[in-house]
C-alpha positions in Angstrom: -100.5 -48.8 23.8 -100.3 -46.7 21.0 -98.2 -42.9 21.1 -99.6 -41.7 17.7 -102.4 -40.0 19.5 -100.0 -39.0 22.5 -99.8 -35.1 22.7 -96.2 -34.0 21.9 -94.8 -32.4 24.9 -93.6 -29.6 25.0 -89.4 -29.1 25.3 -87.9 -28.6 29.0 -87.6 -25.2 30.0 -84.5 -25.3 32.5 -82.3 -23.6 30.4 -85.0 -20.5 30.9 -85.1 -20.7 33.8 -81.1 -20.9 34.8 -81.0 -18.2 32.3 -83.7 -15.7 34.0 -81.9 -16.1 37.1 -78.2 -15.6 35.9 -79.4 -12.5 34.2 -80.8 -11.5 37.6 -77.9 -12.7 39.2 -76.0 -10.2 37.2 -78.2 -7.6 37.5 -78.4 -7.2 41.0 -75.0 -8.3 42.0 -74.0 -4.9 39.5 -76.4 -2.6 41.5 -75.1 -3.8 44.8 -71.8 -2.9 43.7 -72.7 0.6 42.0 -74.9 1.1 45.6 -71.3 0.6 47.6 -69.5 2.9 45.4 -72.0 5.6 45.4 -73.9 5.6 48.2 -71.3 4.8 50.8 -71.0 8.0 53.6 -73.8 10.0 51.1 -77.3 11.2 51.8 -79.9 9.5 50.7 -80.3 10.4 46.5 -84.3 11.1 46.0 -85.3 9.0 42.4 -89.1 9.9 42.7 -89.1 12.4 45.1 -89.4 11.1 49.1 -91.5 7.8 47.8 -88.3 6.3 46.1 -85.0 7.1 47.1 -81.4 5.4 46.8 -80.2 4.8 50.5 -76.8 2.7 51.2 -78.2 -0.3 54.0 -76.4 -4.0 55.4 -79.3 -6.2 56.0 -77.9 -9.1 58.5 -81.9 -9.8 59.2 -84.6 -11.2 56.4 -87.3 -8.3 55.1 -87.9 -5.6 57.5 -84.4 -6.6 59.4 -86.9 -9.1 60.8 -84.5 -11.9 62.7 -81.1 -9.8 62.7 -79.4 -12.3 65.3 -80.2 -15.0 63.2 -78.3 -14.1 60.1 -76.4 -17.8 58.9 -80.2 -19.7 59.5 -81.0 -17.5 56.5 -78.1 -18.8 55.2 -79.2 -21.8 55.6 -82.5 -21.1 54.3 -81.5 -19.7 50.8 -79.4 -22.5 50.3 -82.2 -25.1 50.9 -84.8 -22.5 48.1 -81.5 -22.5 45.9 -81.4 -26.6 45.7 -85.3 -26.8 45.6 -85.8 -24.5 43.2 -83.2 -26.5 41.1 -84.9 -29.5 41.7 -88.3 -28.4 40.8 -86.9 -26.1 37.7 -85.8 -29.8 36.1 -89.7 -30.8 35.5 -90.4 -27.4 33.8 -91.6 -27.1 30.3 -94.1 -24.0 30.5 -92.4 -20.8 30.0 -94.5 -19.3 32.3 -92.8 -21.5 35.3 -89.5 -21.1 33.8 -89.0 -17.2 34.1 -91.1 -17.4 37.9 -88.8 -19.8 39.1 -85.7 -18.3 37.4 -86.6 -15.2 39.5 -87.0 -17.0 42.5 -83.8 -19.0 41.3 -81.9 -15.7 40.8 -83.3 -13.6 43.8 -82.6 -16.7 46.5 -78.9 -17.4 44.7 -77.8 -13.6 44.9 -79.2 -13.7 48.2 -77.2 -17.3 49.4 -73.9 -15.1 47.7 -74.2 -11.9 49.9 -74.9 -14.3 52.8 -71.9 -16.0 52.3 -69.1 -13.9 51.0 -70.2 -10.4 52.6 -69.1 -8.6 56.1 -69.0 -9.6 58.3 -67.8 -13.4 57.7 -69.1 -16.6 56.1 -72.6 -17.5 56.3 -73.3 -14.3 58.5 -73.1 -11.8 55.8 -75.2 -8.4 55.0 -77.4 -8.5 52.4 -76.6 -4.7 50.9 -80.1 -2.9 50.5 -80.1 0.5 49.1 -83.8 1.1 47.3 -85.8 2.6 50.2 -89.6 3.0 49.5 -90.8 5.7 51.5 -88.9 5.1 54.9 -91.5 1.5 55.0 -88.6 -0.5 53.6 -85.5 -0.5 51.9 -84.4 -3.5 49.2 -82.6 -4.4 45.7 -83.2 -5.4 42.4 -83.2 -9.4 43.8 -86.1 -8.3 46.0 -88.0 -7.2 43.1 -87.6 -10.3 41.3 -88.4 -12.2 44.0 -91.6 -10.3 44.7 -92.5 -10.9 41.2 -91.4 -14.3 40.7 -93.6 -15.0 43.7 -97.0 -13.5 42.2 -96.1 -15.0 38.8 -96.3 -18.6 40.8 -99.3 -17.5 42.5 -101.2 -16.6 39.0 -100.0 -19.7 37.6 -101.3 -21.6 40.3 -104.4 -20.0 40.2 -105.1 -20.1 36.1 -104.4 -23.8 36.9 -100.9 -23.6 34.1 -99.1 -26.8 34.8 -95.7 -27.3 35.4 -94.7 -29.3 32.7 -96.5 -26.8 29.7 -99.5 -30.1 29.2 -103.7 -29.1 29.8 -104.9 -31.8 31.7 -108.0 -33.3 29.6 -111.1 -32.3 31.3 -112.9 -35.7 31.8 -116.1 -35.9 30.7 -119.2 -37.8 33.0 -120.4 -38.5 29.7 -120.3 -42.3 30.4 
């Protein structure tokens, strides 16, 4: 079998990927801590008005404070979407993937940290939320990315971009 024909593929994309989510990493774990110095004991500070507003919160639940009781099975849960996501990131050689699943990487990481190492104790920790959207929900910047990285996947998925950067060849019935 002969690789002179063989389409070159196209270099691994982890290192994106680890890098996306260490920037995010970063980012958020910087405006959690600027949220806890500033917003600690204040009134809410209004950024657009009423819709967007800067509001101090400890989330020991997932979104919505959804499952509050239950805090170290999310624990458990971001560090099962932390070693998945690492897994899966290996294969990747489409850029696309790489920054989706280095915001999933980074969002589910910061996530797995504040569950961890934040009040109350180990693996029942708050996640600290402090952008409130209009009273419907309050979140952070890993939020965001997560929400993003998410709908990145989904379009990816649905323009049918493969995971490892290669277009299937469209067979042909011309036989």
């Amino acid at each position: 079998m002969s690789t002179e024909n063989a389409p070159e593929l196209p270099p691994r994309r982890l290192l994106w990927t680890l890098l996306v989510a260490a920037v995010l990493l970063a980012a958020d774990q910087l405006t959690k801590w600027w949220a806890v110095d500033a917003l600690t004991d204040r009134a809410p500070i209004p950024v657009i008005g009423d819709f967007i507003r800067f509001r101090l919160l400890y989330n020991p639940g997932a979104a919505f404070s959804l499952g509050a009781g239950s805090t170290w099975i999310f624990a458990i849960v971001a560090a099962v979407a932390v070693v998945a996501l690492l897994w899966i990131s290996r294969k990747v050689r489409s850029a696309g993937w790489a920054i989706a699943l280095g915001l999933l990487l980074g969002g589910a990481t910061t996530h797995l940290g504040d569950r961890l190492f934040r009040e109350p104790g180990f693996a029942r920790g708050h996640v600290v939320d402090f952008i409130d959207y209009n009273g419907w929900f309050v979140g952070n910047v890993a939020d965001i990315a997560l929400f993003f990285g998410a709908v990145a996947l989904f379009v990816l998925s649905f323009r049918g971009v493969p995971i490892d950067g290669v277009k299937q060849a469209e067979e042909t019935s011309a036989e």
